[in-house]
Steps between C-alpha positions, in 0.01 A plus 500: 500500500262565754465313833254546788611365868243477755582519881255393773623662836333696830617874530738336793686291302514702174689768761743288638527358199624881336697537848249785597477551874165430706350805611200376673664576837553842473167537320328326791695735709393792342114444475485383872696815574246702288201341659651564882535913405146505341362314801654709732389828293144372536516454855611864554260664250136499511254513226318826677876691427476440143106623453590815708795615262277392176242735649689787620605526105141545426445516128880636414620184410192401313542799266898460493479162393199602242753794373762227441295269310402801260838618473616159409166417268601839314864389438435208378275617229675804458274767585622828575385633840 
């Protein structure tokens, strides 16, 4: 015997209905807590910091990230280097 029961409920009730707690508070904590740091990181760091460190690496991390990729492409078909 085979028997299908349907049940029409919103997310809120289906948890309370399961006795699951409600998180949104502490996930509405979190996020505005995440948002306050990255604001505040923002504030202290300009974007002229960031394009001074990319180019004081010159072309080092272009070719590290290029040697990676190989290394990785080789791997994955097997190639011996």
């Amino acid at each position: 015997m085979k028997m299908n029961i349907t049940v029409e409920c919103s997310p809120e009730e289906a948890r309370a209905f399961l006795g699951l707690p409600d998180i949104r508070p502490v996930n509405e904590a979190l996020v505005n807590s995440v948002k306050q740091r990255i604001e505040q990181n923002i504030e202290m760091v300009s974007p002229e910091f960031y394009l001074k460190q990319w180019y004081s690496m010159g072309g080092q991390a272009t070719d590290s990230f290029m040697n990676l990729m190989t290394a990785g492409a080789r791997a994955a078909t097997g190639e011996k280097t």
